[in-house]
N, C-alpha and C positions, 0 to 999 in steps of 0.2 A: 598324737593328740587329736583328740575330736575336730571339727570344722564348727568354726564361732567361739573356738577358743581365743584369748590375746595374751600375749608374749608382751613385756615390755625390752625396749631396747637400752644399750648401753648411755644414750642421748636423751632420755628419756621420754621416748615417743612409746606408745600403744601400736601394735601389730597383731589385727585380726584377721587367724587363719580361714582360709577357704577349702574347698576340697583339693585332695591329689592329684597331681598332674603327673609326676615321673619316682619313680622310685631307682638308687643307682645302688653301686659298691658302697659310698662314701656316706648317704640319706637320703632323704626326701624330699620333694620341691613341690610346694603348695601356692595355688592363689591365695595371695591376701594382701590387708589394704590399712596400709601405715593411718594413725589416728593424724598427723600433721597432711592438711590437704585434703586428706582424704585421699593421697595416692594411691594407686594400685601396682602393684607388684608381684612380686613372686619371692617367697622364704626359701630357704634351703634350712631344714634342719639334720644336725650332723649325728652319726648312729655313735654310740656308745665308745668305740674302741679307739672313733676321732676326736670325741670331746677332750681335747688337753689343751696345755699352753701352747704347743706349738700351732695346731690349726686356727688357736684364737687368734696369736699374732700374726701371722700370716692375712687373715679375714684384717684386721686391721691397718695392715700394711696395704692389702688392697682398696681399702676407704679412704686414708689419706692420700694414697696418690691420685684420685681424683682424676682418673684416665679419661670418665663421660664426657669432662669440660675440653679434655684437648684434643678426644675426637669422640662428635654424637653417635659413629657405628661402635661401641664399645660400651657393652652393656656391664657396667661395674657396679658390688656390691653400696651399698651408701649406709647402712644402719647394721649395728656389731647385735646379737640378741644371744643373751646369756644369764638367763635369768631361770627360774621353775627347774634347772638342773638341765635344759636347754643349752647349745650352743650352734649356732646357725649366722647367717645375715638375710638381709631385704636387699633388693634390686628390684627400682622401677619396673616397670615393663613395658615390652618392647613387643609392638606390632607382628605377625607373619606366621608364613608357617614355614616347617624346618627344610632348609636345603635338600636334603636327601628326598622331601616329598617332591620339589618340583624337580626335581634331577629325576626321579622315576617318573613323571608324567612329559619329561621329555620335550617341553613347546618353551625350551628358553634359546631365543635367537640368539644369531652369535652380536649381536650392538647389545644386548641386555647383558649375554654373559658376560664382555668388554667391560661394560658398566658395574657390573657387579662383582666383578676382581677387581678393579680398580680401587671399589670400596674396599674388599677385604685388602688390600695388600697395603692401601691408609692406615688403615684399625692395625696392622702389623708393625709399617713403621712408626707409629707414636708409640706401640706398646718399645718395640726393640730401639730406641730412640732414650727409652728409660731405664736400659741395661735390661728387659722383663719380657719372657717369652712365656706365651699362653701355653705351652705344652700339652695341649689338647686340641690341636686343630683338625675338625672333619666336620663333617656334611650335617652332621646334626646341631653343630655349634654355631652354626648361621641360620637366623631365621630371615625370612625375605617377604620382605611388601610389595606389590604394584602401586605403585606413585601414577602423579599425573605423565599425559606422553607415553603412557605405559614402560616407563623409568622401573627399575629394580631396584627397593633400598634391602639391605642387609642391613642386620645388626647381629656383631658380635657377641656371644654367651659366653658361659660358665669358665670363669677364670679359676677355677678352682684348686687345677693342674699348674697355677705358675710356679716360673722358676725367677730370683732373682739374689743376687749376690748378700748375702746375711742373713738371707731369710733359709728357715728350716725349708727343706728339702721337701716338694709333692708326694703325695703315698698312691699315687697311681702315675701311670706312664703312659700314656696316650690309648689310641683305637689302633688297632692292628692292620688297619688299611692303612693307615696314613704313616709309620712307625719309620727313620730312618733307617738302613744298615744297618749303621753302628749299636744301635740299640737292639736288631734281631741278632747280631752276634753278641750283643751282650746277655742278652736271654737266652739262647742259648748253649751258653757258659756260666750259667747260673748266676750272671754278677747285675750286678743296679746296672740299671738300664734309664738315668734319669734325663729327662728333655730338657732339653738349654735349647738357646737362639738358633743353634746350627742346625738342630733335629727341626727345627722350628721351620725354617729356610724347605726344609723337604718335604714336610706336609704341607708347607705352603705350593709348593709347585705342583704337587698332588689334588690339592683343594684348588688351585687354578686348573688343571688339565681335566678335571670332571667341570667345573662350569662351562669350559670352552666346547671342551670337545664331546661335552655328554658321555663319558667312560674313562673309566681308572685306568689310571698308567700301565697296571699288568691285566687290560682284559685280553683276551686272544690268548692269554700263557697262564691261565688262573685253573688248569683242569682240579686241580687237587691243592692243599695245603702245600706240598713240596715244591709245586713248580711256581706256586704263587712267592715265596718266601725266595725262592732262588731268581724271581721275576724281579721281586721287590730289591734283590743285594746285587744284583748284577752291574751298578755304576754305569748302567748305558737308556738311553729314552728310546724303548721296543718299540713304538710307533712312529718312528722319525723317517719323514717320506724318504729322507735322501740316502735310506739304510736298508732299506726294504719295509719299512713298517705301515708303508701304504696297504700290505698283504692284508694285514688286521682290520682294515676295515669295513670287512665283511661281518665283524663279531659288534657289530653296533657302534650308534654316534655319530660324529661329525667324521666326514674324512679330515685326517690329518695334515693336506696338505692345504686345506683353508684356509690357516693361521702365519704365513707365509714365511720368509725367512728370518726376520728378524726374534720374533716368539720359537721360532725352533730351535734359536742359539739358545732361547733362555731354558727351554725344557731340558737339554740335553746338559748343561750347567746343574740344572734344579736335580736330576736324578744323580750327577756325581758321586763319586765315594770319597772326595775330596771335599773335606766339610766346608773350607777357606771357599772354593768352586761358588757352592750354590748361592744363587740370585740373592740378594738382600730384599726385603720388601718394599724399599726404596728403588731401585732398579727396576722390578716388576712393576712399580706403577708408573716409572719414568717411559716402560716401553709400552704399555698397555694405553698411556693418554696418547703416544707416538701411531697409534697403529688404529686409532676410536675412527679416526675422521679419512681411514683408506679401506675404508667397507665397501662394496659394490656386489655389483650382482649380476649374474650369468645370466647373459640373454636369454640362450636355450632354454632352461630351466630353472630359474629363479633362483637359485639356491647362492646365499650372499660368502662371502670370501674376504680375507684382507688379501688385497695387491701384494701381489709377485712381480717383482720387473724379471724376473727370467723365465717366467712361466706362461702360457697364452693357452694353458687350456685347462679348461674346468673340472676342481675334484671332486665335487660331485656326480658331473653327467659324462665327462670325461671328454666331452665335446670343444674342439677349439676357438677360442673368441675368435669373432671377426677382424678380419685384418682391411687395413683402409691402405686405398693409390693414391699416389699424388699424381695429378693426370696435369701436365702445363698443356697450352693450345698448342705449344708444338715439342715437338722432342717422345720422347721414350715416355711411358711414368716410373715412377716409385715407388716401390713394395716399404710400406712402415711396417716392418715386420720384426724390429728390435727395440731395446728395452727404450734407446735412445736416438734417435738417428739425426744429425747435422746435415741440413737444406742452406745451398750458397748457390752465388754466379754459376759456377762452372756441371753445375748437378742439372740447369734446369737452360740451358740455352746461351748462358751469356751475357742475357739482360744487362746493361751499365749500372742500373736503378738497382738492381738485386745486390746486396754485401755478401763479400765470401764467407761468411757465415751469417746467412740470414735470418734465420729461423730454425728452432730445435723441437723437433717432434717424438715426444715421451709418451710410451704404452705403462698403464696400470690396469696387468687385467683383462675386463673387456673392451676398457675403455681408450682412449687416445687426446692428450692437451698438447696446445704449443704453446710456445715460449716465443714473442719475436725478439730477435738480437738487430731488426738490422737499421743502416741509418738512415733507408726512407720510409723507415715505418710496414707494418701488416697490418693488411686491411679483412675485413669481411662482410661481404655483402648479406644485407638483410630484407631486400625485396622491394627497396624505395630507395638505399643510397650506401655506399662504402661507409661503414665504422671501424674506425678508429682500434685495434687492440692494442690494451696497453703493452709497454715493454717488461722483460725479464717474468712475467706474471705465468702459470702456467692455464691456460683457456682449453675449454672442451670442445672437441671437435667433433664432427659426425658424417653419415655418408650424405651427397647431396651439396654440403660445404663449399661454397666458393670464395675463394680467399685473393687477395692480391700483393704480392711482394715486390714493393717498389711501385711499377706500371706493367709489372707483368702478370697477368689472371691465370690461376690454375683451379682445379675443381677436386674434390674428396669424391673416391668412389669406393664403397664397401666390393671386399670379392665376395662373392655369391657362388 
């Protein structure tokens, strides 16, 4: 249909079309701008061989459920259009441009990318939350804004692909980057190959490991279609620093071993052949809000990291954090050169005022906090008088640091 054409909807609002924006398998998707409001939107109208009863109810099953209301990243249909021998719907419209664009330009930091899986793996749990998996999850189906704070919002697309219990079966099966196992052995072996929650589960880890790490799961093993598809079914995460897949980090992205240990158990879950295995969308946002606020960043060369407590050197520049003395005025110092190390009486002299465990000294990273335990308190001098640190709290320390446990003065000294 022309551009300035209007469609009426099943609700009986006016839908006037605008020019094309994408043409797919399934139709077409046009700006246009619902007669109530004046809203703006975008149509999808559906090609000839999908106009039946099944994709109408299906389109309607996705309006009733009203997913926008119970999460804003989920860009869902709202108006049914089946009129002039049409069958399509309207969806608001949503700000951005498509993930895939800023994934090839490459400048999304790792606290954006945090942020912006965090969004998508939301927009997953409310979808799978309601028995209904998008069965189309990839890089084009997220569009992404800059917000204020230079915040990343996404917003979830084209449901078009769901899958949910009574409802007729999807006539397309995902993007072939994102496709689980079970599905490329079911292709081929000739059989339906259709997406539910599980398949869902592994383009999700998929669509997380390209925002984090700026590259797909099988780059470094992608030379040809055969090794990519054997990359893809193999049940293991090819990039997993603790496997060798540090190797690949020369074929582009983040090094892999930024994302530290806890995001590595979920990757290696997330590529499973064990469908039960992979992450829920729930758990991925459980571990991705857990991991938002242990960012930092490499002295040497800037380049930001979540905390490792077993690791003190940088995968980026490969260079090792700084490690800090504990220097008392008398005695030996202290090399803090573990993840956790327990400071008492007997470590530092004797002191009476020092508790046999007085103070706990925790590395994240580049960085170093203490925690005091003991009962006359830890102090630290700030260049006019001893403060006060609170108990059990973890405080950032640095070189130059002069601290007191008890009545006894020790100093922080970086080695150099």
């Amino acid at each position: 249909m022309s551009g300035g054409a209007s469609l009426s909807t099943v609700s009986g609002h006016m839908v006037t079309l605008g020019k094309p924006i994408a043409y797919g398998g399934q139709g077409e998707i046009r700006d246009a701008t619902l007669s109530r409001g004046k809203r703006k939107g975008v149509v999808k109208l559906f090609k000839k061989p999908f106009r039946n009863p099944s994709t109408r109810r299906r389109i309607e099953f996705l309006i009733d459920s009203k997913l926008s209301q119970k999460c804003p990243v989920i860009c869902c249909p709202t108006e049914l259009i089946a009129s002039n021998g049409e069958l399509g719907h309207f969806t608001p419209f949503a700000n951005g441009i498509s993930l895939e664009q800023k994934l090839l330009a490459g400048d999304i930091t790792l606290v954006q990318g945090i942020q912006l899986a965090l969004a998508t793996a939301r927009a997953g749990e409310v979808l799978h939350e309601q028995d209904i998996s998008h069965g189309d999850l990839h890089s084009e189906n997220i569009l992404v804004e800059t917000g204020e704070e230079n915040v990343l919002i996404s917003h979830l697309i084209d449901l078009d692909n769901f899958g949910a219990p009574g409802q007729p079966p999807p006539d397309m099966i995902g993007q072939n980057l994102y496709l689980a196992p079970e599905q490329r052995i079911a292709i081929s072996k000739g059989e339906k190959a259709t997406p539910d929650i599980f398949t869902d589960r592994f383009s999700l880890g998929v669509l997380i490991h390209e925002i984090l790490l700026l590259k797909h799961p099988a780059t470094g093993a992608d030379d040809d279609e055969s090794s990519f598809q054997q990359a893809m079914s193999e049940g293991r995460w090819l990039h997993d620093p603790e496997n060798g897949g540090s190797l690949l980090d020369t074929f582009g992205g983040y090094p892999s071993g930024i994302i530290g240990p806890d995001l590595s158990r979920m990757f290696r879950r997330s590529m499973s052949l064990d469908r039960e295995t992979r992450p829920t969308p729930k758990e991925w946002k459980q571990s991705l809000q857990f991991v938002l606020n242990n960012v930092y960043t490499c002295p040497h060369c800037s380049g930001t990291f979540i905390a490792n407590p077993y690791s003190f050197v940088c995968s980026h520049c490969k260079q090792s954090f700084p490690t800090l003395y504990l220097h008392p005025l008398k005695g030996n110092h202290i090399v803090l050169d573990k993840a956790a190390i327990a400071i008492g009486r007997e470590h530092i002299g004797g002191d009476p005022t020092v508790s046999a465990r007085h103070a706990i000294f925790r590395r994240k990273g580049s960085l170093t906090f203490i925690e005091s335990r003991g009962r006359n308190g830890t102090f630290r001098w700030d260049g006019l008088r001893w403060i006060h640190l609170p108990d059990n709290s973890p405080i950032l320390v640095q070189d130059g640091d002069r601290l007191r446990f008890g009545s006894l003065e020790v100093e922080l000294k970086e080695n150099r």
